[in-house]
C-alpha positions in Angstrom: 4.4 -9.4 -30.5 3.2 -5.5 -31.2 0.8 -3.3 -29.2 -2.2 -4.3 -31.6 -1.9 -8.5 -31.2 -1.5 -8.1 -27.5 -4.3 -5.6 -27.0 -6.3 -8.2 -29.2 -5.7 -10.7 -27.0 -6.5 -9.1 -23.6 -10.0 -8.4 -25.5 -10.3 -12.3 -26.1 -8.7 -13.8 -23.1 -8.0 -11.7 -20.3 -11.2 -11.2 -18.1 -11.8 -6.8 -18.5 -11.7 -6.4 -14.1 -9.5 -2.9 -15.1 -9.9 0.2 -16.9 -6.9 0.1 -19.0 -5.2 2.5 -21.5 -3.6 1.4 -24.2 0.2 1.1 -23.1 1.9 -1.9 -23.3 4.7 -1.8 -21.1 8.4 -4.1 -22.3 10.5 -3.4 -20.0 11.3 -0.6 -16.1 14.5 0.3 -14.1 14.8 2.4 -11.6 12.5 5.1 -12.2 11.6 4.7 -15.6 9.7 2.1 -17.8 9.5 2.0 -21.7 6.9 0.3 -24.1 6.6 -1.4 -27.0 7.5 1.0 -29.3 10.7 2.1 -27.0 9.1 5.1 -25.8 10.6 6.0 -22.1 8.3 7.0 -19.6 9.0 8.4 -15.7 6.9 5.9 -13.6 5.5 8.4 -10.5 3.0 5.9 -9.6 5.2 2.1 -9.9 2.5 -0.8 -10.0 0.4 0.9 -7.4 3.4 1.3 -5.5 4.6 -2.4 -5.3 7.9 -1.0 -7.2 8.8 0.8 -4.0 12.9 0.5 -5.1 12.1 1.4 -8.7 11.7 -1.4 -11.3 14.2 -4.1 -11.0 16.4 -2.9 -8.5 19.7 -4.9 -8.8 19.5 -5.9 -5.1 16.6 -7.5 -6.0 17.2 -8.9 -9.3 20.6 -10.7 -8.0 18.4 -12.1 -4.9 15.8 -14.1 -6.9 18.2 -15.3 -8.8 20.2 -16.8 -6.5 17.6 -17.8 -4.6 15.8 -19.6 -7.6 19.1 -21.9 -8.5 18.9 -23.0 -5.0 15.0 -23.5 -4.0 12.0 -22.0 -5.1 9.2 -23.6 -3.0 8.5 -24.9 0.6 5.4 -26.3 1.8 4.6 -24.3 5.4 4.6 -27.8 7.4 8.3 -27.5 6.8 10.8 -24.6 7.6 13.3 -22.8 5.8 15.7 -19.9 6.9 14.4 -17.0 4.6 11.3 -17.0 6.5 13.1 -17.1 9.6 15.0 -14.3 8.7 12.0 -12.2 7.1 9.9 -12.3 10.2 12.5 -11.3 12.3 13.7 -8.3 10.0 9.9 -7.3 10.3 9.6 -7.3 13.9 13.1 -5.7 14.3 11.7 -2.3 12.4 8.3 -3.1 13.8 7.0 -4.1 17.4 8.2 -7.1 19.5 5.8 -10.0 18.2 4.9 -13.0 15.7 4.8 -12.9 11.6 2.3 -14.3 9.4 3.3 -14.5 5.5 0.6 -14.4 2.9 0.7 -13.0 -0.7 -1.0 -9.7 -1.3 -2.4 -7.0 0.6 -5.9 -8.2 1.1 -4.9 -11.4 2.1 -2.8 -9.5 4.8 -5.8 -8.0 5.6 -8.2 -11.0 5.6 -5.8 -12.9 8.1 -5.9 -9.4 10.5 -9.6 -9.5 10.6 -9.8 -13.5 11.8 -6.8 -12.8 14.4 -9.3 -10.3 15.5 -12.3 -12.3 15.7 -10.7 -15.2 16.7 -9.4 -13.2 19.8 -12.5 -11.8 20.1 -15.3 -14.9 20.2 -17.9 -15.5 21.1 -18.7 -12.3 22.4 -16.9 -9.6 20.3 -16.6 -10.0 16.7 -17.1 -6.4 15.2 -14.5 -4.5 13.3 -15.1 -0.5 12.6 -13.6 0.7 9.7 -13.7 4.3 8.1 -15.7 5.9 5.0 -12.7 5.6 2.1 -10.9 3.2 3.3 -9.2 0.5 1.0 -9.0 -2.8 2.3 -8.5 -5.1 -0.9 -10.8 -7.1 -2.8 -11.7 -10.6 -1.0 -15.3 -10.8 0.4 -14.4 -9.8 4.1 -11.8 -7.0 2.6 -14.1 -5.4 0.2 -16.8 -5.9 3.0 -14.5 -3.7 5.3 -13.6 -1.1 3.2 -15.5 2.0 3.2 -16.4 2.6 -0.1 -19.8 1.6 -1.6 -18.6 1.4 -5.1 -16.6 -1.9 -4.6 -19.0 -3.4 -2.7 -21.7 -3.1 -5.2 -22.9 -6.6 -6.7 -21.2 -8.4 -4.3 -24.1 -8.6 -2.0 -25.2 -9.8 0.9 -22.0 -9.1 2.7 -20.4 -10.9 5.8 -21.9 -9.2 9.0 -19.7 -7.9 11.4 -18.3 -4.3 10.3 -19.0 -1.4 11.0 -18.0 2.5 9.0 -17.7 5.7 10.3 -16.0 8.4 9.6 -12.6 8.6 9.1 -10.4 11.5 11.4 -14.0 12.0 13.3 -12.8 10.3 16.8 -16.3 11.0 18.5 -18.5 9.2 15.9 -15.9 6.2 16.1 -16.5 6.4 19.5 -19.9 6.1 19.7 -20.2 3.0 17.2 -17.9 1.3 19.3 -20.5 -1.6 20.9 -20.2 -4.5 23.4 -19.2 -6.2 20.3 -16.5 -4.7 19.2 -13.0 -6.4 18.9 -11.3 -4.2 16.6 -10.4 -1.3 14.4 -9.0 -0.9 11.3 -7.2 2.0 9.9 -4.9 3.2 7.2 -2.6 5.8 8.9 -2.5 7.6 5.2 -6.0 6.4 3.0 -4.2 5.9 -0.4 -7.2 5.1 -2.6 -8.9 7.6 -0.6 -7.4 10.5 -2.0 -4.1 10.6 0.2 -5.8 12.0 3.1 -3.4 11.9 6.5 -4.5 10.7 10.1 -4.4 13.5 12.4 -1.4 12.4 15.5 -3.9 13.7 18.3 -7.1 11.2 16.0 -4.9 8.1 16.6 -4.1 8.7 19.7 -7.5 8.8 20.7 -8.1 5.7 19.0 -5.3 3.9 20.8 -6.8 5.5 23.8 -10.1 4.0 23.4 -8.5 0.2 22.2 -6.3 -0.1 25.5 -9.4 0.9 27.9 -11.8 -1.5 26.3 -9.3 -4.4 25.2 -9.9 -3.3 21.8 -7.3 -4.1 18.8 -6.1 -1.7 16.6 -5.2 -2.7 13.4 -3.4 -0.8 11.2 -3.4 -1.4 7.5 -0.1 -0.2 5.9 -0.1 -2.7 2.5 0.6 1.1 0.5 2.0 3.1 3.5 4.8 0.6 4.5 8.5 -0.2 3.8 9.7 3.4 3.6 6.8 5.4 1.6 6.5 7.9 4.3 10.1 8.4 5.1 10.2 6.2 8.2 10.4 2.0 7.5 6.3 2.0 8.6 4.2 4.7 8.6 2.9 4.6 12.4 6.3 5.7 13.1 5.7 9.2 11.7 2.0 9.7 13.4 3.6 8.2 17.3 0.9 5.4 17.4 2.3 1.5 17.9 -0.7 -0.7 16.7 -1.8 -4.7 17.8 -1.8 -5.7 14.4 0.3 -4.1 11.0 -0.5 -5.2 7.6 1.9 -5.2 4.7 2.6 -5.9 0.9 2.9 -3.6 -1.9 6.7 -2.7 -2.0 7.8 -5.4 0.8 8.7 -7.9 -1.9 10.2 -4.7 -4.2 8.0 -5.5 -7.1 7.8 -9.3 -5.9 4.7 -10.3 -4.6 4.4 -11.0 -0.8 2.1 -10.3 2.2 2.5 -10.6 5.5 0.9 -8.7 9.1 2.5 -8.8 12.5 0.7 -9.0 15.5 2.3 -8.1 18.8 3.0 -10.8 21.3 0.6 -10.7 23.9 -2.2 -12.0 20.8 0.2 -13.4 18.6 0.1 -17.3 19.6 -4.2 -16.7 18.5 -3.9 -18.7 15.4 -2.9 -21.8 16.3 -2.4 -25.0 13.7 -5.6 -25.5 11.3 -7.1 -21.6 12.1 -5.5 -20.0 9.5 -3.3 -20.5 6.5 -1.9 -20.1 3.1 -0.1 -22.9 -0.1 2.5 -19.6 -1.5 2.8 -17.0 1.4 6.4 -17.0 2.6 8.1 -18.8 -0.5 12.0 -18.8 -0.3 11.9 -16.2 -3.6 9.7 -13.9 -2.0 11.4 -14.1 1.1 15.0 -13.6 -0.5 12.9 -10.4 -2.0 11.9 -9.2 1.3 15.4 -9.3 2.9 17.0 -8.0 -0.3 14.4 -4.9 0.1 15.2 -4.5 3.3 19.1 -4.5 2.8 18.4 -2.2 -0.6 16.6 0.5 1.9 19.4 0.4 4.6 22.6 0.6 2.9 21.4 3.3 0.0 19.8 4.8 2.5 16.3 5.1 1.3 14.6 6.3 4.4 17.0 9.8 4.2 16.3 9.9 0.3 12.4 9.4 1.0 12.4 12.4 3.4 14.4 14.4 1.7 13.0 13.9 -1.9 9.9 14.1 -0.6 9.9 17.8 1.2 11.3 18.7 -2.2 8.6 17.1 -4.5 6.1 18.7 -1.7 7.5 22.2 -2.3 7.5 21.7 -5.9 3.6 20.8 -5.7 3.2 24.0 -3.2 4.8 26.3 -6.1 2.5 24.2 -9.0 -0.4 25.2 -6.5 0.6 29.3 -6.9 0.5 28.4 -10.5 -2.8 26.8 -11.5 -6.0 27.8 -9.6 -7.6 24.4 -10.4 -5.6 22.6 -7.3 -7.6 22.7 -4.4 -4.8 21.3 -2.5 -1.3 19.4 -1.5 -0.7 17.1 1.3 1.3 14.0 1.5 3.7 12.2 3.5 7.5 11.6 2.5 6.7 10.4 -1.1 3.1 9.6 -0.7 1.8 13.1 -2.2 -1.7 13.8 -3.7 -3.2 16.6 -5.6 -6.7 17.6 -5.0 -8.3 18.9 -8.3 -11.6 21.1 -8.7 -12.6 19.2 -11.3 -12.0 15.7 -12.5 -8.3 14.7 -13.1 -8.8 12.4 -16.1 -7.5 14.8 -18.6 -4.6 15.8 -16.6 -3.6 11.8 -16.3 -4.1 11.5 -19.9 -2.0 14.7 -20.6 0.8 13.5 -18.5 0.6 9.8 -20.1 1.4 11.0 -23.7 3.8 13.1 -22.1 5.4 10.8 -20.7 4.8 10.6 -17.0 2.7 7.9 -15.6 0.9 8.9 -12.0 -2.6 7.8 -10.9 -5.9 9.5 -10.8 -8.3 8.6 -7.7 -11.8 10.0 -6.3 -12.2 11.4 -9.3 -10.5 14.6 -8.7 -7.0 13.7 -6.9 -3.7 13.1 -8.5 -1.8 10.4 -6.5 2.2 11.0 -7.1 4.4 8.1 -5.7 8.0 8.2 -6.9 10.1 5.5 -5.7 12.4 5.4 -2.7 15.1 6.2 -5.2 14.0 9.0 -6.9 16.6 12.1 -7.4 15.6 15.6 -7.6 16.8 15.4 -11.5 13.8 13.1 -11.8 11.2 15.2 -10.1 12.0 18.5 -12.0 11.1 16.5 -15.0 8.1 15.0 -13.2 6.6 18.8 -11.9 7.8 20.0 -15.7 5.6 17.3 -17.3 2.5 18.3 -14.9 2.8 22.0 -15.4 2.7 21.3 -18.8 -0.6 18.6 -18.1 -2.7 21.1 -15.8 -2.0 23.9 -18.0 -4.3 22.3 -20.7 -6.2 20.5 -17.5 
């Protein structure tokens, strides 16, 4: 089918919830996708980051295979040993406690917030969150995060949350009520414009949680699975959380959700309090475990560190060059761009050049190469933006 009688039918049966361009994507591996046509593109930005390992990384190609000759479903009233496995792979590179699987991001975060509450009631039942956060896109998620935009139509919303600033310790502090059970963070707001916890913030935070028996929640669903050059992103800021949250890349482009909660609250959902038909499949397990071996014998971790300092220097020298960049930061290979302006023409510039990254609060580019990324890749990456900003 070509570009035109596929774009025709998105128009007549697809329901228009994104802002698409018109690329029609056939076929990724590694770090590159092509379309239609056969063009080849560098993908710097992989399905929001699901494609962590690059698109179909043979790891976990072979995986699902296997795994789908042999069983594809379970129902959760039953066990099987992927899950088994899965959990404890999670808690091994985590914190000692329990797994729960799910199937995206925000339902990762949906089942954080009742662990909360439900450890938390009667009496405390408030979550704070922070101004541009991203939480996901169910009622309680988009209720959570901190940015009006998504939330609008969708009114009223479930009671119960709180927003403050985010980095700004003392006004978290003082909305912090005899109602207040947890709070939830991104140690690296994605959708926020890449903007980094401070270490001495978070601390303060997990400070204020351990003297008022609050939990601290951190939501790593973009952060997680090596982006930041550790497995988990709390690993680089020196702060252990209650409860993680995960999804994006932990399936390595398959989907999967899960959040771990350390032992002490773990047992809080007990049989009927909380649940899911898909989360924890034996195919997205086998995609878990086959991420996880992927990341430990090519050594990913090393590559993310070390790819990322470079593709951090090569944004610092892009910066010298073009006054219209306010500003770099990142983490490992979670790197932003902060524009004067609006970024839209410098995404559109880079798409027909063919490099595909992401443009977010309006005026941030949001580079995310995956784990295997070579420096090869990145020259041709900074080359292509150069080019972009130049006509930005």
């Amino acid at each position: 089918m070509n570009a035109k009688k596929i774009l025709k039918f998105y128009g007549s049966y697809v329901m228009p919830t994104y802002v698409k361009y018109p690329l029609v994507i056939s076929r990724g591996l590694g770090s590159y996708v092509w379309d239609e046509s056969g063009k080849k593109y560098l993908d710097f930005f992989p399905g929001w980051g699901v494609s962590g390992l690059g698109h179909c990384h043979p790891r976990i190609v072979s995986a699902l295979t296997r795994q789908a000759r042999t069983l594809i479903h379970v129902a959760n009233n039953y066990y099987h040993e992927g899950q088994a496995l899965l959990a404890r792979k999670i808690v091994t590179h985590s914190f000692p406690g329990k797994v729960f699987f799910c199937n995206s991001g925000a339902e990762a975060n949906e089942g954080a917030i009742k662990l909360a509450r439900k450890f938390g009631n009667p009496r405390r039942n408030e979550v704070i969150t922070t101004l541009n956060s991203f939480h996901g896109r169910t009622i309680a998620a988009v209720t959570a995060t901190g940015q009006k935009k998504f939330q609008k139509g969708f009114e009223p919303l479930p009671r119960g949350f709180r927003t403050v600033p985010f980095n700004d310790f003392s006004a978290l502090k003082r909305a912090v009520s005899k109602k207040t059970i947890a709070i939830m963070l991104e140690p690296i707001q994605g959708e926020g414009g890449v903007v980094v916890a401070e270490k001495s913030y978070l601390k303060s935070v997990r400070k204020l949680c351990d003297e008022k028996n609050m939990l601290l929640i951190f939501d790593e669903v973009q952060t997680g699975m090596g982006r930041t050059g550790e497995m988990f992103c709390f690993k680089n800021l020196g702060v252990v959380p209650d409860i993680l949250t995960l999804a994006k890349s932990l399936g390595g482009g398959f989907p999967i959700g899960a959040f771990v909660a350390r032992k002490r609250i773990a047992n809080t959902l007990q049989p009927g309090t909380h649940g899911t038909t898909f989360g924890g499949s034996p195919l997205a397990c086998a995609a878990g475990l086959a991420t996880f071996d992927a990341i430990d014998k090519e050594h990913l971790l090393h590559n993310a560190k070390r790819m990322g300092a470079y593709l951090l220097k090569k944004l610092g020298e892009l910066k010298k060059k073009h006054s219209l960049i306010r500003e770099v930061r990142g983490v490992g290979l979670m790197t932003g761009l902060e524009l004067t302006h609006e970024c839209k023409n410098v995404y559109r510039a880079c798409l027909k050049r063919g490099l595909l990254i992401n443009c977010t609060q309006g005026n941030v580019l949001r580079i995310m190469p995956p784990l295997v990324v070579n420096k090869r890749q990145i020259d041709q990456g900074i080359s292509i933006l150069d080019e972009a900003l130049k006509r930005g």
